[in-house]
N, CA, C and O atoms as CSV, one atom per row, in Angstrom:
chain,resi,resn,atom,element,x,y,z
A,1,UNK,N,N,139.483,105.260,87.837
A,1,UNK,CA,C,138.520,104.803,86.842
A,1,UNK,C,C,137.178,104.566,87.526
A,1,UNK,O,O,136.816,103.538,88.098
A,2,UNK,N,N,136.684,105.405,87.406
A,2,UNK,CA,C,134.878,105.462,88.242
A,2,UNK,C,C,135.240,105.163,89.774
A,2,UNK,O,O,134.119,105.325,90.255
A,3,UNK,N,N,135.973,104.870,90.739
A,3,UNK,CA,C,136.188,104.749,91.412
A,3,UNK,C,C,136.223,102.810,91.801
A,3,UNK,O,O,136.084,102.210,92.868
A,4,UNK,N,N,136.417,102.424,90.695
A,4,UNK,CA,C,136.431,100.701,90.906
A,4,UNK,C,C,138.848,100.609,91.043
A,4,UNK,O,O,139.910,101.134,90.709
A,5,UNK,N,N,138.242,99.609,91.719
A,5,UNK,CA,C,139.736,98.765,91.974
A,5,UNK,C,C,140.012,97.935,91.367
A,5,UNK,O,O,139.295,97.743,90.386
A,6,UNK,N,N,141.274,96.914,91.615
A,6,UNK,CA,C,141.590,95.958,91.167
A,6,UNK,C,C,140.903,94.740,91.537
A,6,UNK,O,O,140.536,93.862,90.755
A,7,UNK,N,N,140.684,94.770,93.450
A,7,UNK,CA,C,139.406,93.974,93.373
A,7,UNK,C,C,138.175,94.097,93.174
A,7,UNK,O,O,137.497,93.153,93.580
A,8,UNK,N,N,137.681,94.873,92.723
A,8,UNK,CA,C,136.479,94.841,92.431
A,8,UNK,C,C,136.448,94.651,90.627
A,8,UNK,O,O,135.403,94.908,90.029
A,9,UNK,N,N,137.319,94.324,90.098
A,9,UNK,CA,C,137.402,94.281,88.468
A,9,UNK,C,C,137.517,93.134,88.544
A,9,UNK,O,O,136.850,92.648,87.631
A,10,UNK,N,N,138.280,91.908,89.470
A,10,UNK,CA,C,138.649,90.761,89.573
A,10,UNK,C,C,137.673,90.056,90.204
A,10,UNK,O,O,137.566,88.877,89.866
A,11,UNK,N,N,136.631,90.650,91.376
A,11,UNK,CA,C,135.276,90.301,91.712
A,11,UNK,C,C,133.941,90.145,90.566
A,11,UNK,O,O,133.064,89.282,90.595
A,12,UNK,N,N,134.122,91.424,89.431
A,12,UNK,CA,C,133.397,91.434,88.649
A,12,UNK,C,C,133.731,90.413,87.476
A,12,UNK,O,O,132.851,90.223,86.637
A,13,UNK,N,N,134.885,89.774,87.367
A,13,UNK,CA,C,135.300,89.217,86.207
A,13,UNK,C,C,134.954,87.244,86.706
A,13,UNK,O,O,134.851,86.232,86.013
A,14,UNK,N,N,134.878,87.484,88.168
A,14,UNK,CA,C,134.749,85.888,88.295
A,14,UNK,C,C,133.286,85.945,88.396
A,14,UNK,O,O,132.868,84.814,88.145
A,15,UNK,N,N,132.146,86.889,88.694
A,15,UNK,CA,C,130.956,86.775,88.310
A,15,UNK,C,C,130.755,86.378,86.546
A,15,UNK,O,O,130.624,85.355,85.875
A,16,UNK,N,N,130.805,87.503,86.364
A,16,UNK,CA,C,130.906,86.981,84.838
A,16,UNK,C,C,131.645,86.018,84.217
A,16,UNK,O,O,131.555,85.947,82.991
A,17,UNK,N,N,132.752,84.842,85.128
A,17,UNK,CA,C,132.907,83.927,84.201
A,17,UNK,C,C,131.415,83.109,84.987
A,17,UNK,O,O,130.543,82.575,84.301
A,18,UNK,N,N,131.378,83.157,86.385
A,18,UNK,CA,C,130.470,81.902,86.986
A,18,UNK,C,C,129.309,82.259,86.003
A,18,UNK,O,O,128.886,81.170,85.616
A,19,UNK,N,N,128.745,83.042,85.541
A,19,UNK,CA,C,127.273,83.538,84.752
A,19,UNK,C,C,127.721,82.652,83.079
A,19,UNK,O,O,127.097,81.798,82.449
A,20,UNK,N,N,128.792,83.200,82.858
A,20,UNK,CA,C,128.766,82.525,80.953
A,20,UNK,C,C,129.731,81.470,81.243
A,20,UNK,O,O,129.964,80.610,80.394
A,21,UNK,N,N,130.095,81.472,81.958
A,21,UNK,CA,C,131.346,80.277,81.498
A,21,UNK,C,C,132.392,80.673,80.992
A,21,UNK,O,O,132.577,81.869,80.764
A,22,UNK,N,N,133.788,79.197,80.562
A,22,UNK,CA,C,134.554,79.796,79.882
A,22,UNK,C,C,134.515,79.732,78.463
A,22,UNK,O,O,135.313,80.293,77.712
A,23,UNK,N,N,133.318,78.851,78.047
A,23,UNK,CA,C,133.159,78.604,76.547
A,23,UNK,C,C,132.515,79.617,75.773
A,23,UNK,O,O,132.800,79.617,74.575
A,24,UNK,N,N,131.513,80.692,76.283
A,24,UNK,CA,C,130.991,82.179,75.769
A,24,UNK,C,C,132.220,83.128,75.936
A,24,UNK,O,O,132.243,84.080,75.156
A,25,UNK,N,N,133.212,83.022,76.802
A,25,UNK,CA,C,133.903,84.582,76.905
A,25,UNK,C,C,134.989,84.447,75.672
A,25,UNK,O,O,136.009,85.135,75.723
A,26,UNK,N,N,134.857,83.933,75.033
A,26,UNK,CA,C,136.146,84.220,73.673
A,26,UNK,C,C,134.568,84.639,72.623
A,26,UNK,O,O,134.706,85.733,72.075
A,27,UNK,N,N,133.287,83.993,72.328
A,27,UNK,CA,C,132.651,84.745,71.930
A,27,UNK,C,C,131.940,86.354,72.434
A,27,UNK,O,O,131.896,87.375,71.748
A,28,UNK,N,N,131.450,86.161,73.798
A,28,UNK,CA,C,131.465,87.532,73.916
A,28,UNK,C,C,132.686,89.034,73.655
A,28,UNK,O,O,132.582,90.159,73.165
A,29,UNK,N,N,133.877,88.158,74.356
A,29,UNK,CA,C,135.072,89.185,73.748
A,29,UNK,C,C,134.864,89.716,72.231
A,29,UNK,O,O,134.774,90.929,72.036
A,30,UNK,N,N,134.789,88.789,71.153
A,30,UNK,CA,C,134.958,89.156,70.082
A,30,UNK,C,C,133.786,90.298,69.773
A,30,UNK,O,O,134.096,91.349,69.213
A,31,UNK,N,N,132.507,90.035,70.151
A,31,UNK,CA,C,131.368,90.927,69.591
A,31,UNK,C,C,131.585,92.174,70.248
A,31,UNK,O,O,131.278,93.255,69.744
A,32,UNK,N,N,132.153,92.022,71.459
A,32,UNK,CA,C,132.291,93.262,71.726
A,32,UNK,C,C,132.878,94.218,71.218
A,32,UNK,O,O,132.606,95.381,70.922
A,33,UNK,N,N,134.431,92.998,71.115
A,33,UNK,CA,C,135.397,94.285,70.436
A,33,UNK,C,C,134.353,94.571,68.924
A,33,UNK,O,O,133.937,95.691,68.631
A,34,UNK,N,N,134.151,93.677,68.338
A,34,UNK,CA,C,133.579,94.359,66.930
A,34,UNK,C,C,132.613,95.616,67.142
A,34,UNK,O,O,132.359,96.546,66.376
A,35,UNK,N,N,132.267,95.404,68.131
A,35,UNK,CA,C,130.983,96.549,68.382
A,35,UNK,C,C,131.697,98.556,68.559
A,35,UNK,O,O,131.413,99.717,68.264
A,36,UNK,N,N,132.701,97.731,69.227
A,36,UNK,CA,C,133.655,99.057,70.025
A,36,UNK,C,C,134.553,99.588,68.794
A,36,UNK,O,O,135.164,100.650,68.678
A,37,UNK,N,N,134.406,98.317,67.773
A,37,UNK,CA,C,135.387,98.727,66.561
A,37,UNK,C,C,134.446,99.229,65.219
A,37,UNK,O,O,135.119,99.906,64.441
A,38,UNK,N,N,133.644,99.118,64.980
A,38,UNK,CA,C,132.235,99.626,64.495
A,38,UNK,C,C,132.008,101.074,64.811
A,38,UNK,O,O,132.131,102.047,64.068
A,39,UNK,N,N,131.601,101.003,66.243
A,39,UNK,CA,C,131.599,102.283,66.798
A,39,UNK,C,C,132.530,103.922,66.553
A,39,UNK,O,O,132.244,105.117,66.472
A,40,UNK,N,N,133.881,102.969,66.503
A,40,UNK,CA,C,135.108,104.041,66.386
A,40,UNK,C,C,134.549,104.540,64.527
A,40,UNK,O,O,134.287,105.690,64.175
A,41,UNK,N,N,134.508,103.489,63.776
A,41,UNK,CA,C,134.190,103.515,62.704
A,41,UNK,C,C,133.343,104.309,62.023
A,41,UNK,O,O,133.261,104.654,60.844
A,42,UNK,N,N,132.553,104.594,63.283
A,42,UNK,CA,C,131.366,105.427,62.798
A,42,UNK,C,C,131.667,106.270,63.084
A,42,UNK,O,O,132.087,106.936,62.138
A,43,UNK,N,N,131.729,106.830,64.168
A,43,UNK,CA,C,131.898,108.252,64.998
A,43,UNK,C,C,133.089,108.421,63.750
A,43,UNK,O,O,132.408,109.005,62.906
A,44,UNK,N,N,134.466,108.258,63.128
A,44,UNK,CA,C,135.144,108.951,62.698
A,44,UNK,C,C,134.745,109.232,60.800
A,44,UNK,O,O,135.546,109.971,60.228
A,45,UNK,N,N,133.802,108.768,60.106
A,45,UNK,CA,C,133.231,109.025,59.098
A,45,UNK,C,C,132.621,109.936,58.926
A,45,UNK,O,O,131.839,110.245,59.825
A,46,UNK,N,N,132.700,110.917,57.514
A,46,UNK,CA,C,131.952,111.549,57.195
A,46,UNK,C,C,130.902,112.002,57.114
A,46,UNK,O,O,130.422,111.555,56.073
A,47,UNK,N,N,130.128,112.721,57.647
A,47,UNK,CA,C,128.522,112.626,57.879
A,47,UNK,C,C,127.760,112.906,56.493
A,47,UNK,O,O,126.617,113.357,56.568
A,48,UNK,N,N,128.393,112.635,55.085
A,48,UNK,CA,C,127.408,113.077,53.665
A,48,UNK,C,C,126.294,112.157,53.570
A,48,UNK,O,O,125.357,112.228,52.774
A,49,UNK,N,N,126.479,111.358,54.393
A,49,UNK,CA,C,125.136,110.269,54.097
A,49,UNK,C,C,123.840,111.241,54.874
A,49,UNK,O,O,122.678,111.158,54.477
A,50,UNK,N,N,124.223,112.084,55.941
A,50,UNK,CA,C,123.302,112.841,56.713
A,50,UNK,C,C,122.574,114.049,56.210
A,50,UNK,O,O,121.596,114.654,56.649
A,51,UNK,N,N,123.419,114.241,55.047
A,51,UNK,CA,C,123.238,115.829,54.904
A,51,UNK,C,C,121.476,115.686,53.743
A,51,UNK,O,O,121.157,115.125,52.694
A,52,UNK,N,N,120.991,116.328,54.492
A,52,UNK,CA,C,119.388,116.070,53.853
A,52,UNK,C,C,119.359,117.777,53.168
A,52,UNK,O,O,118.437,117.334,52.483
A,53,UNK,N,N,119.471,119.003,52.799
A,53,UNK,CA,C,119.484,120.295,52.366
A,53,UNK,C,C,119.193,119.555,50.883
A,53,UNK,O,O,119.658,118.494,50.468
A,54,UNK,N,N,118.301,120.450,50.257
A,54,UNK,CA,C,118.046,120.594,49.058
A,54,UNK,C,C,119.115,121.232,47.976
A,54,UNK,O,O,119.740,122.287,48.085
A,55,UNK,N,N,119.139,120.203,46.818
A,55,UNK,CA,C,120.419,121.443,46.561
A,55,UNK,C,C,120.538,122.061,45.427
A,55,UNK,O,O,121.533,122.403,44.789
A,56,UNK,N,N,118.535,122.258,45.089
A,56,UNK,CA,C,118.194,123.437,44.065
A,56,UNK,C,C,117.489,124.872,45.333
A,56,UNK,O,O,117.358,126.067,45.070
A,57,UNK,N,N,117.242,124.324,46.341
A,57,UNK,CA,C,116.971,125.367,47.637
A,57,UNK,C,C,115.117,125.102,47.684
A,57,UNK,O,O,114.554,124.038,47.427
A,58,UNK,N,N,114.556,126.206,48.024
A,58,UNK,CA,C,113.234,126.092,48.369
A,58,UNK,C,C,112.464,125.660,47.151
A,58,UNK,O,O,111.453,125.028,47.455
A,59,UNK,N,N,112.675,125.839,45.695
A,59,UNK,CA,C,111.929,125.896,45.101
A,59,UNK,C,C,111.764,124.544,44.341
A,59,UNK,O,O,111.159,124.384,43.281
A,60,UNK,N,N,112.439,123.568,45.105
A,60,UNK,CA,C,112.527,121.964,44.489
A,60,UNK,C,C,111.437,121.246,45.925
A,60,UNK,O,O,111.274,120.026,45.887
A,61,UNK,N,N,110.860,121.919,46.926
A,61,UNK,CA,C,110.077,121.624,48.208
A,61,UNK,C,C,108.654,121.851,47.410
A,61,UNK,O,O,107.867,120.904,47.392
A,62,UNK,N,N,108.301,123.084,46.747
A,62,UNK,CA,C,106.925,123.119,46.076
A,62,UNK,C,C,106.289,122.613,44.920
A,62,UNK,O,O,105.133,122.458,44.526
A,63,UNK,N,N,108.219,122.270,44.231
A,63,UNK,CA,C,107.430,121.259,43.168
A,63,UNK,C,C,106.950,119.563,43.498
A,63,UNK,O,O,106.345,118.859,42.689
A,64,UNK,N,N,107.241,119.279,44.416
A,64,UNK,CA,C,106.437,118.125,45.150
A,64,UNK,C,C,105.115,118.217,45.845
A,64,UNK,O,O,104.605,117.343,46.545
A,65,UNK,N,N,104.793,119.003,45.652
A,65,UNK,CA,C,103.620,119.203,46.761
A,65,UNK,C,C,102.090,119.743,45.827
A,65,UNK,O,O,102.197,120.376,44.777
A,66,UNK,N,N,101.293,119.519,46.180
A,66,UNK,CA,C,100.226,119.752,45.543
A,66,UNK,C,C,99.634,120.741,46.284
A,66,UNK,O,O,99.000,120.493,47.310
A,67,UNK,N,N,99.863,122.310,45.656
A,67,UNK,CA,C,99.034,123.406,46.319
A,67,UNK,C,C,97.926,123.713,45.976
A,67,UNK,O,O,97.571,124.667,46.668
A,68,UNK,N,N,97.066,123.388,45.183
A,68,UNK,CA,C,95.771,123.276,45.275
A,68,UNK,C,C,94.584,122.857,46.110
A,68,UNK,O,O,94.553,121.628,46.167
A,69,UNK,N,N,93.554,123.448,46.807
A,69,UNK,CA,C,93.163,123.207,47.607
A,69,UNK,C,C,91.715,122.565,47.206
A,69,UNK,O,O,91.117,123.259,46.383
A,70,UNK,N,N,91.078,121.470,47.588
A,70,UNK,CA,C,90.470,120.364,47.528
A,70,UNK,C,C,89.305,120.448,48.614
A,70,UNK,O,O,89.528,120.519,49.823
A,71,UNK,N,N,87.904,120.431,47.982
A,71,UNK,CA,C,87.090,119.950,49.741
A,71,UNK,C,C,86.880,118.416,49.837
A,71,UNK,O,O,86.492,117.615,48.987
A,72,UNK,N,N,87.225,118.263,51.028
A,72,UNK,CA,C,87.386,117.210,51.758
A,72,UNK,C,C,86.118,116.788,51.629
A,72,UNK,O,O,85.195,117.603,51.611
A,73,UNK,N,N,85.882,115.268,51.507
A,73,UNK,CA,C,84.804,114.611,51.344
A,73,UNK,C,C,84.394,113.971,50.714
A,73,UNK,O,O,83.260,113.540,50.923
C-alpha cells in the first residue's frame, strides 16, 4: 500500500491523535466516512442531470439569439 507499513500507519495515527485529540476523532471519523460515502454515491449515479444537448437540435440555439445586427453606440 504506497509503500507505508504498519509502523508507519501507527506513527501516523499517534500524530494525529497528539494534533486532534481523542474528543475530534469520532467526529472527524464520521465526516469522513460521509464524504467517502457521498462520493461512492456520486460516482455510481446517472449522469441525466449532465446531459446539456438540445433536444429540438440546432434550430432551438437560433431561436434565442438575436441575429440582427445593431451599430454599436
Amino acid at each position: 500500500m504506497f509503500g507505508i507499513g504498519i509502523p508507519e500507519l501507527v506513527i501516523i495515527l499517534i500524530i494525529i491523535l497528539i494534533i486532534f485529540g481523542t474528543g475530534k476523532l469520532p467526529e472527524i471519523g464520521g465526516a469522513l466516512g460521509k464524504g467517502i460515502r457521498n462520493f461512492r454515491k456520486a460516482s455510481h449515479e446517472t449522469p441525466e442531470e449532465i446531459d446539456v444537448t438540445p433536444e429540438d437540435g440546432a434550430d432551438s440555439a437560433s431561436d434565442n439569439h438575436d441575429t440582427t445586427s445593431k451599430p454599436a453606440g
